[in-house]
C-alpha positions in Angstrom: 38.1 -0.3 -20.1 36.6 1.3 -22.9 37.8 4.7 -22.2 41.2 3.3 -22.0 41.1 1.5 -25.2 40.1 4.7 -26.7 42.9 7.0 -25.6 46.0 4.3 -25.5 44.2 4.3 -29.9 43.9 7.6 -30.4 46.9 9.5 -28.5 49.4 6.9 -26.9 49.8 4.2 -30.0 49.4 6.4 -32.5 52.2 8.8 -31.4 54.3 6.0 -32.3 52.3 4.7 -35.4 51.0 1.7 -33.9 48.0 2.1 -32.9 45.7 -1.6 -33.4 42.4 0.5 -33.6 42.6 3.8 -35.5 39.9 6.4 -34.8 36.8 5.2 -35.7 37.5 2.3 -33.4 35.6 -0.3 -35.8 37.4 -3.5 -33.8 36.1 -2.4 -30.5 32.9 -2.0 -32.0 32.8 -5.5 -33.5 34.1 -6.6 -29.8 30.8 -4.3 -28.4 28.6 -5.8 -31.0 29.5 -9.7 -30.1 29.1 -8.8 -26.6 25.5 -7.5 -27.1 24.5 -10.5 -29.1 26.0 -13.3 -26.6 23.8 -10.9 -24.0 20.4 -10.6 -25.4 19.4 -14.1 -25.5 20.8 -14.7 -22.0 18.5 -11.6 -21.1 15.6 -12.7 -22.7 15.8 -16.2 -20.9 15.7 -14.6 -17.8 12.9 -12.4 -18.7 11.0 -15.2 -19.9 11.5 -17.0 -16.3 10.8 -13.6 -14.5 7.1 -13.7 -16.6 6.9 -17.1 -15.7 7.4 -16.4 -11.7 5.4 -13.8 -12.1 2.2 -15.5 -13.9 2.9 -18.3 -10.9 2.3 -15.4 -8.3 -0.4 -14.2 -9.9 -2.1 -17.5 -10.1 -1.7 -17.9 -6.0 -2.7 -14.9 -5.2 -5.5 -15.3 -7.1 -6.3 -18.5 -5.2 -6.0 -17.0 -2.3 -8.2 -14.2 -2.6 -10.9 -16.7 -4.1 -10.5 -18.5 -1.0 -10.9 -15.8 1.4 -14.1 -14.6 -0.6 -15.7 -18.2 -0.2 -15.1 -17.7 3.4 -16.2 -14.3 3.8 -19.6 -15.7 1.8 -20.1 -18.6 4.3 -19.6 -15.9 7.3 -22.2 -14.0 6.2 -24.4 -17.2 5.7 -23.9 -18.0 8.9 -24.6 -14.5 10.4 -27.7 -14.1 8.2 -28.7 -17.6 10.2 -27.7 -16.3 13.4 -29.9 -13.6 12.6 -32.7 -15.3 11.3 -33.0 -17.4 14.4 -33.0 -14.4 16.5 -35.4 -12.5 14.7 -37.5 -16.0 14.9 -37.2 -15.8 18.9 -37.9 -12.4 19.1 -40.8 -12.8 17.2 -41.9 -16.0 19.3 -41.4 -13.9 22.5 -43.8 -11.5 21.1 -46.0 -13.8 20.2 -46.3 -14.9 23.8 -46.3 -12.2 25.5 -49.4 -11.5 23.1 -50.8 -14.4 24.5 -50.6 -13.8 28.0 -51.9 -10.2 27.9 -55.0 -11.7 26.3 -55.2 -14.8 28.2 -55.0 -12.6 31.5 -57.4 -10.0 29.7 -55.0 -7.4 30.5 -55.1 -4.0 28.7 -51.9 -3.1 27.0 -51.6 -0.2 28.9 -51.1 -2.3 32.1 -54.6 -2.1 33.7 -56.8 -5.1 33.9 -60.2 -5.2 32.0 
């Protein structure tokens, strides 16, 4: 559109001395200028509610990951338990295996004394 504005100006209408928008084209400017200024706000609005999806997004995936990190915490308090308790029974089932070898007086290499 703006190509053909220029050339029907420049070489069409002003064969015949009747061109509406001589050379420097200053109404098609002024028509390019409104144009811009109706845009920018319209732009800006929409940029403004792109920020504000975006700062929503961020804000749930932010609660997400805070979430997932609370759960990974209570895993590993529950394997640290799992672990305690096991380390507990291992350490009972040394304790009486302790107890037998000296309640049967037997030598830790096997032989009786």
């Amino acid at each position: 559109m703006l190509l053909s504005w220029m050339l029907l100006n420049s070489e069409v209408l002003n064969r015949f001395g009747r061109a509406f928008d001589p050379y420097p084209f200053i109404f098609l400017n002024l028509l390019l200028s409104t144009l811009a200024a109706v845009q920018a706000p319209i732009i800006m609005m929409s940029q403004n509610r792109q920020a504000a999806k975006d700062r929503l997004a961020a804000q749930l995936d932010y609660e997400t990951n805070l979430r997932a990190e609370l759960e990974l915490l209570r895993l590993h308090h529950k394997v640290d338990e799992l672990l305690a308790a096991r380390g507990e029974r291992h350490f009972e089932a040394l304790h009486r295996k302790i107890d037998l070898l000296l309640s049967a007086k037997i030598e830790p290499d096997g032989q009786a004394g």
